[in-house]
C-alpha positions in Angstrom: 100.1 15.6 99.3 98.1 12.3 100.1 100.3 9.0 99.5 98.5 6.5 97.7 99.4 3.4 99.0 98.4 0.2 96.7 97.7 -3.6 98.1 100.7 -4.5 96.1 103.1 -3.1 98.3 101.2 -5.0 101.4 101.6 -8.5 99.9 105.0 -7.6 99.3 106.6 -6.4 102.4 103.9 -9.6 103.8 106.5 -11.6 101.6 110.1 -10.2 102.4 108.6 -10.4 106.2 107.7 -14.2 106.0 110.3 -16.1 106.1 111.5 -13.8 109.2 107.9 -14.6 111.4 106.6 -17.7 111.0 109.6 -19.5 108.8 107.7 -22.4 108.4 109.1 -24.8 106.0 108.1 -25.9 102.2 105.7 -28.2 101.5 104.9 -30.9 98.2 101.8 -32.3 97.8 103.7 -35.5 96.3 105.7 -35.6 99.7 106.5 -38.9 99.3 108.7 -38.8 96.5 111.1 -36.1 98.3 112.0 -38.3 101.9 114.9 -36.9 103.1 112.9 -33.1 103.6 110.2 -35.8 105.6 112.7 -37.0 107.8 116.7 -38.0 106.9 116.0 -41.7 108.0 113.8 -41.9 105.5 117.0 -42.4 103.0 117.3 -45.8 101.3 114.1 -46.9 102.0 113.7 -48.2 98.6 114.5 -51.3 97.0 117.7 -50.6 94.6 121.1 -49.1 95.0 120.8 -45.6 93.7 117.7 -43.2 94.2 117.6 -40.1 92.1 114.1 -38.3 92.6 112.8 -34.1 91.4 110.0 -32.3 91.8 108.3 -29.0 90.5 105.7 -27.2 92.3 103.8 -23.9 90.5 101.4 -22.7 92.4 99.0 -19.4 93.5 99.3 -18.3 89.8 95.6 -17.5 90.2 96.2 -15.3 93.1 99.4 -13.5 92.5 103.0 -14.1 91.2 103.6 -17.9 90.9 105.6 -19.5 93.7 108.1 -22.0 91.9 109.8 -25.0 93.8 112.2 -26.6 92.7 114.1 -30.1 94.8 116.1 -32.6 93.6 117.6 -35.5 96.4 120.0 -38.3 95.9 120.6 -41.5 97.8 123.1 -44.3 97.5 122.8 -47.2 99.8 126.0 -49.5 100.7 125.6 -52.7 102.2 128.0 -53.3 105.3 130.1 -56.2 104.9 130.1 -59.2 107.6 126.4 -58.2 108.4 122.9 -57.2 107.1 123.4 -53.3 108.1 123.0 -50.4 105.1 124.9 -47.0 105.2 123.0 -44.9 102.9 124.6 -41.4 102.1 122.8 -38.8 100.0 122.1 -34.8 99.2 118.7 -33.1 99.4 118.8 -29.8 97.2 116.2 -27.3 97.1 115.8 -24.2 95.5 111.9 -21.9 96.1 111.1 -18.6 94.0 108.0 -16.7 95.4 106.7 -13.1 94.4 107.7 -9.8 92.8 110.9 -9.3 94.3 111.8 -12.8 93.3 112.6 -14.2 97.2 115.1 -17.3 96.9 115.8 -19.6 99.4 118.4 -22.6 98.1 119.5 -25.5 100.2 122.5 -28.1 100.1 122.0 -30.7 103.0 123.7 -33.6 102.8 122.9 -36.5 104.7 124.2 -40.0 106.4 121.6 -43.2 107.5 122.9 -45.8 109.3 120.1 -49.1 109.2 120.9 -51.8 111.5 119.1 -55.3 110.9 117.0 -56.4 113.4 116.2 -60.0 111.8 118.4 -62.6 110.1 114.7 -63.8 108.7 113.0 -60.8 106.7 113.7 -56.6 106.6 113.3 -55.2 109.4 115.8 -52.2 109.6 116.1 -49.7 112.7 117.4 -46.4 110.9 119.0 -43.6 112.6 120.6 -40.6 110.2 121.7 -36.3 110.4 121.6 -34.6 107.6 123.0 -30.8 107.5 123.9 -28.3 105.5 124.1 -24.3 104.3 121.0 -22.7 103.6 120.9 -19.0 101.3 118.3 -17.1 101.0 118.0 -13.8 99.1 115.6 -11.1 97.3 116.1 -8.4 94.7 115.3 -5.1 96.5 115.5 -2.7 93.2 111.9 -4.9 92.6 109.9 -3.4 95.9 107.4 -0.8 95.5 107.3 1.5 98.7 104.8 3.9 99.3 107.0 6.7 99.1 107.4 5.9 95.5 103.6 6.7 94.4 103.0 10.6 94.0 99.9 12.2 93.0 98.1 8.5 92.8 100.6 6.8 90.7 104.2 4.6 90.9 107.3 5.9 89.5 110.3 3.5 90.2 112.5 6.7 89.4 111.3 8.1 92.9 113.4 7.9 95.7 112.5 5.9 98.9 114.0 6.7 102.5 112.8 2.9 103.2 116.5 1.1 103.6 117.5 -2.9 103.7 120.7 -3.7 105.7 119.9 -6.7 104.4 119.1 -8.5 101.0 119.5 -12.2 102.3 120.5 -14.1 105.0 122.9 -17.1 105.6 122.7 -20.4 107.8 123.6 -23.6 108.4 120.6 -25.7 109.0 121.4 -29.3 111.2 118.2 -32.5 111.4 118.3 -35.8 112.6 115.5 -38.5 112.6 114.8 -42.3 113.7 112.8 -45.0 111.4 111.4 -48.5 111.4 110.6 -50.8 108.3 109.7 -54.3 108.1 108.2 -56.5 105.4 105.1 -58.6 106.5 103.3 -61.4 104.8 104.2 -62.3 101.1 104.9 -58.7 99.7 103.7 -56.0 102.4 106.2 -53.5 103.7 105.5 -50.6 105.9 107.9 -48.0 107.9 107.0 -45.3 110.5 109.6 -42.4 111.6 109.9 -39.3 113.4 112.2 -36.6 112.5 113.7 -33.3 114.5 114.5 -30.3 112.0 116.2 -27.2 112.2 117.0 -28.0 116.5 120.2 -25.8 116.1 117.9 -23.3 115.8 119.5 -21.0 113.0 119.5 -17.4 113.4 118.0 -15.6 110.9 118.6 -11.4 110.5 115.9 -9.5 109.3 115.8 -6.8 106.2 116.3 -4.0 108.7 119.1 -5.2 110.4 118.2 -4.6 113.8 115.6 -7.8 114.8 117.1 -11.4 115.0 114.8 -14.3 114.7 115.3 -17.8 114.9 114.1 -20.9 113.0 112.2 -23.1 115.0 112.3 -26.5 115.2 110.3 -29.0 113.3 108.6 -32.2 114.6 107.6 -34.8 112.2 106.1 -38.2 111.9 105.7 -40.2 109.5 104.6 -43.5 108.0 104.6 -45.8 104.9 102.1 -48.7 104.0 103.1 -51.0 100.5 100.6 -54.0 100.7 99.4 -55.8 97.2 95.5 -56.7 96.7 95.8 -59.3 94.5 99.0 -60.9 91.8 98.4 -57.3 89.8 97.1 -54.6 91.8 98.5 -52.8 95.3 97.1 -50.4 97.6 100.2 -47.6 99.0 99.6 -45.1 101.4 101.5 -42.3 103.3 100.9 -39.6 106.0 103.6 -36.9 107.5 102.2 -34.4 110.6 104.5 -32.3 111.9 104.2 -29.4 114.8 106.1 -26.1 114.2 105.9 -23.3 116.2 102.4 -23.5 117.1 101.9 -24.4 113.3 100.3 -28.2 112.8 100.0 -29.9 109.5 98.4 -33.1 108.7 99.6 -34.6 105.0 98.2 -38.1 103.9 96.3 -40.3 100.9 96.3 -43.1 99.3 97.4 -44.2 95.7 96.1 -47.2 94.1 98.3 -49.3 91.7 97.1 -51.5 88.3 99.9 -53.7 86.8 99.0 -53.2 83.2 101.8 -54.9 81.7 104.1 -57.5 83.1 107.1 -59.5 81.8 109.1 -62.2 82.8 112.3 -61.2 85.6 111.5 -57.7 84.8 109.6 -54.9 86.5 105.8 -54.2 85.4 104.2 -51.3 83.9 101.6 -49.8 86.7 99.7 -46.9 87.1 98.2 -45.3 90.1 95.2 -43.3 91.0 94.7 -41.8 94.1 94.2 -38.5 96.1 95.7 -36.8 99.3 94.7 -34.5 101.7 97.0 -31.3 103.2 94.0 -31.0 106.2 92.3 -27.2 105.8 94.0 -26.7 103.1 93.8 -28.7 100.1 92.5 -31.8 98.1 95.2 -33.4 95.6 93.9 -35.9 92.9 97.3 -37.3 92.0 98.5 -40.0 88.8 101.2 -41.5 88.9 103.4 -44.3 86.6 106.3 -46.3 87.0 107.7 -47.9 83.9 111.4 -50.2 84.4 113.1 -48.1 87.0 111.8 -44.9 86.6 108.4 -43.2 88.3 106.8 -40.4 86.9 104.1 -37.8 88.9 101.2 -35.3 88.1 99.0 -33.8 90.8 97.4 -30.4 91.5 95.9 -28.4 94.2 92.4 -27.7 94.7 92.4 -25.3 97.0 89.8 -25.5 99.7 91.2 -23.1 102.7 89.9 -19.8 103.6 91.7 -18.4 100.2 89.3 -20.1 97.8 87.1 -17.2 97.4 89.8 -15.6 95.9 91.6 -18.5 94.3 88.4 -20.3 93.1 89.9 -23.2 94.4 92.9 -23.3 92.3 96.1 -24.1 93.8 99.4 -25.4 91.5 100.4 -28.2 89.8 103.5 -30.4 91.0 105.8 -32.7 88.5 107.8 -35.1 90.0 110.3 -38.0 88.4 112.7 -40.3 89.7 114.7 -43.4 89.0 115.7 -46.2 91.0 117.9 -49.8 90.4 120.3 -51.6 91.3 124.1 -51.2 90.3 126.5 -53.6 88.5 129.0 -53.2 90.7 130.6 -55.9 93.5 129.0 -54.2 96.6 125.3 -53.9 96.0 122.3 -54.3 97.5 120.8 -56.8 95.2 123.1 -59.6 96.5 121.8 -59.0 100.1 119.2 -61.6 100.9 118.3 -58.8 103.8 118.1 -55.3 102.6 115.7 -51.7 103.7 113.1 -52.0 100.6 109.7 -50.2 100.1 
C-alpha cells in the first residue's frame, strides 16, 4: 500500500530537527529592551536602581502554528563604596513555544557586571560581566505525525509508528561573558558600545535519536547605544546588535524618535516614540513606544520581507514589551552617586 506522506510531517520533524542543526539563538525585534540576551555587560546601563523589563513575541501565525516567546530579565545595581564603581547583579529568564508538538526551550541565567569608573568628571564606565545558567528544552512526542501513521491516504493517531525518540528534551548549562563602554557627552548625550561571547562552553546538545551529539556554537555580538536630545523636548535614540554564529550573520538596528508631551516640575515627562528597525533580509519593524514616570511600554510588528513573504504576505508577529525603572529609598543607591552607568 502507498504511504501518503503530508507536508505537515516535513515542517515538523524540520522543527524537532532545528534546534539540533543550526541552534541559532532567539531573536526580539524590540532588542533593546531585553540587554542581558545582547550582551551581559549590558546590565545596569540605565539610570535607576532596579530594572525589571518583559517581552512577548507571536509570530508566523500566518504561516503555521504561532511561535510564542516569552523573556523577562532583572537587574539591580549597587554602588561600591569608597569609589565611583557599580556591581550590577541580575537574571535573564526566557521561555519559547514553537509548533505542533509544542517544542520548549526555558532558560535561568543569572548574571554579575562589574563597572569600573574611568572619570572623576562625567560617566564613563568600563563594564566587564558572566552570566550562566541551566538551559531545558523539551517537546511532546504523542503530538508528531509520522508517515507510518497515514494508511489508505488518511492519519489515524491510533496507528502505530516504528519511528522512536530516545530523547524528548535535552539539558545544559549555557556560560557568556561580554565587555562595554558608556560615557555621557555634551549636556545630555550618552552612548555605549559592547561586544559579547555566548554559549563559548560550547554545550552539548543530544539529538531525538539518541545516537548524534551536536554542540551549540558560539555567539559573537556587538553592540551599541546612542541617547542624544534634539532640543529641551524631543530626543533622537538609536541601537544596532550584529552578531556572527556559525556561519549565520545578523544585522539588527533603527532608530526611535522621542516627543516630551507632558512635563512637570522634578518629575519625569510623558514621551512618546516613533520609529522603525530593520532585522537585514528579513524584516521591517515600525515600532511605538511610551514611557510614563518609571515605567516604558512597547508595540511593534514584523513585516516580513524575506524570501517567506510569498507565503506569509509579509506578515510576521507582533511583540509587547514593558518594563519599570527607579531609584530605591534605601541608604545604598545609585541616586546619591554624583557618577553612575546611566542611559
Amino acid at each position: 500500500m502507498k504511504k501518503c506522506y503530508s507536508p505537515i510531517i516535513y515542517c515538523l520533524l524540520f522543527l524537532v530537527s532545528l534546534p539540533f542543526v543550526k541552534a541559532q539563538d532567539l531573536t526580539f525585534s524590540q532588542f533593546y529592551e531585553q540587554p542581558l540576551l545582547r550582551n551581559p555587560a549590558l546590565a545596569g546601563v540605565f539610570t535607576g536602581d532596579l530594572r525589571v523589563s518583559a517581552v512577548y513575541r507571536d509570530q508566523w501565525a500566518s504561516v503555521t502554528v504561532p511561535f510564542r516567546t516569552e523573556a523577562m530579565s532583572i537587574e539591580y545595581k549597587m554602588p561600591m563604596q569608597g569609589s565611583n564603581d557599580v556591581l550590577t547583579l541580575g537574571s535573564q529568564m526566557t521561555l519559547d513555544q514553537a509548533g505542533d508538538i509544542q517544542l520548549k526551550r526555558t532558560q535561568f541565567l543569572p548574571v554579575v557586571n562589574y563597572s569600573k569608573s574611568l572619570s572623576d568628571d562625567k560617566d564613563s564606565y568600563l563594564s566587564i560581566a558572566f552570566m550562566g545558567g541551566p538551559v531545558y528544552s523539551q517537546f511532546d512526542p504523542t503530538l508528531i505525525k509520522t508517515g507510518d501513521q497515514y494508511q489508505g491516504g488518511s492519519y489515524n493517531p491510533g496507528n502505530p509508528t516504528s519511528q522512536m525518540f530516545a530523547n524528548t528534551g535535552y539539558n545544559y548549562w549555557d556560560l557568556a561573558t561580554g565587555v562595554s563602554f558608556s560615557s555621557s557627552y555634551g549636556d545630555a548625550g550618552r552612548f555605549y558600545i559592547g561586544a559579547g561571547y555566548a554559549h563559548f562552553n560550547k554545550p552539548i546538545i543530544h539529538s531525538v535519536t539518541g545516537t548524534v551529539e551536536n554542540f551549540l556554537y558560539p555567539k559573537l555580538t556587538f553592540n551599541i547605544g546612542i541617547n542624544t536630545p534634539v532640543t529641551d523636548r524631543n530626543r533622537i535614540i538609536a541601537f544596532a546588535d550584529y552578531f556572527t554564529q556559525n556561519g549565520y550573520r545578523q544585522l539588527l538596528g533603527g532608530i526611535l524618535y522621542g516627543f516630551d508631551f507632558q512635563k512637570f516640575y522634578n518629575d519625569d515627562p510623558y514621551t512618546i516614540y516613533f520609529g522603525s528597525f530593520l532585522r537585514w533580509g528579513d524584516a521591517f519593524v515600525p515600532v511605538v513606544k511610551m514611557d510614563f514616570k518609571h515605567m516604558s511600554v512597547g508595540l511593534s510588528y514584523d513585516v516580513n520581507v524575506s524570501r517567506l513573504k510569498t507565503v506569509s504576505n509579509y506578515r510576521g508577529g507582533f511583540e509587547l514589551t514593558a518594563s519599570y525603572h527607579g531609584f530605591l529609598k534605601i541608604r545604598n543607591s545609585t541616586l546619591d552617586k554624583l557618577r553612575c552607568t546611566r542611559f
